[in-house]
N, C-alpha and C positions, 0 to 999 in steps of 0.2 A: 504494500500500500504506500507505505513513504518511505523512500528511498534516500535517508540521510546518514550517514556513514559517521562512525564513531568520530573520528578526527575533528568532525564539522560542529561536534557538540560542544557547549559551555564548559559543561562540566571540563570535559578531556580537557580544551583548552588550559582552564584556571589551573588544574591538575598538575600539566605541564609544566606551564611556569611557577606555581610551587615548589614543583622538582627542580627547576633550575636554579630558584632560588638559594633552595637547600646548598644546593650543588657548589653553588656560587661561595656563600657562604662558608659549608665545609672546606673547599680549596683554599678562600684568604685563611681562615683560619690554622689549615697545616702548614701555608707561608707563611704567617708570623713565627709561628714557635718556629721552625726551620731559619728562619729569619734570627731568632731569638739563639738559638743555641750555638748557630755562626758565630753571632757575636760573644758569644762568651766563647770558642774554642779562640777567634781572636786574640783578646785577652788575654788569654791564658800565656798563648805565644810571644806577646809584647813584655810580659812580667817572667819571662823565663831570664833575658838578659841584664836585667834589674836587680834580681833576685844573687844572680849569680856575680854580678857585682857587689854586690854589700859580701861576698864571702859566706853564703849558704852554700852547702855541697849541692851536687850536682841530685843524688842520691834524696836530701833533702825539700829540694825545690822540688825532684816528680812526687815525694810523700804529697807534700802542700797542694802540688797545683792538679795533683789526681793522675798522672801521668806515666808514664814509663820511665826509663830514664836511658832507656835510647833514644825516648823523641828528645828528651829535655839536650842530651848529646849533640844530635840531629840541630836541634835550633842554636846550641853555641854556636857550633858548627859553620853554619849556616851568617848566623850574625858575624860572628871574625870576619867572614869569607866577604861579608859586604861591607863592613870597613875599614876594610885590608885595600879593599880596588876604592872606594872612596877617595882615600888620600893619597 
């Protein structure tokens, strides 16, 4: 008799965009916190060469900053290496 197809309905539509919203929603919000934990592993990597200036062991700063201490090695490493060619 009437030939109107689910898609073409209210409901389905609002439904839709509901879900999108959702959708929308759920994705900012896994980019913040992904956003959010960047910025603390950041962090973490700027106060490795600080750290290990004031004369904390090496062993000690990965205790502190949660780390290994082949990364905390890895970032001495690393930081020498860029201001060695610096100057």
């Amino acid at each position: 008799m009437f030939e109107i197809k689910l898609q073409e309905t209210r409901v389905y539509r609002e439904a839709k965009e509901e879900g999108r919203q959702e959708g929308l929603k759920q994705a900012l919000e896994e980019g913040r916190e992904q956003g959010i934990q960047q910025g603390r592993e950041e962090a973490k990597l700027e106060l490795i060469p600080r750290f290990l200036a004031y004369g904390i062991s090496i062993e000690e700063v990965a205790r502190l900053l949660d780390l290994t201490i082949e990364q905390v090695k890895q970032i001495r490493l690393t930081t020498e290496q860029e201001s060695s060619t610096s100057t």
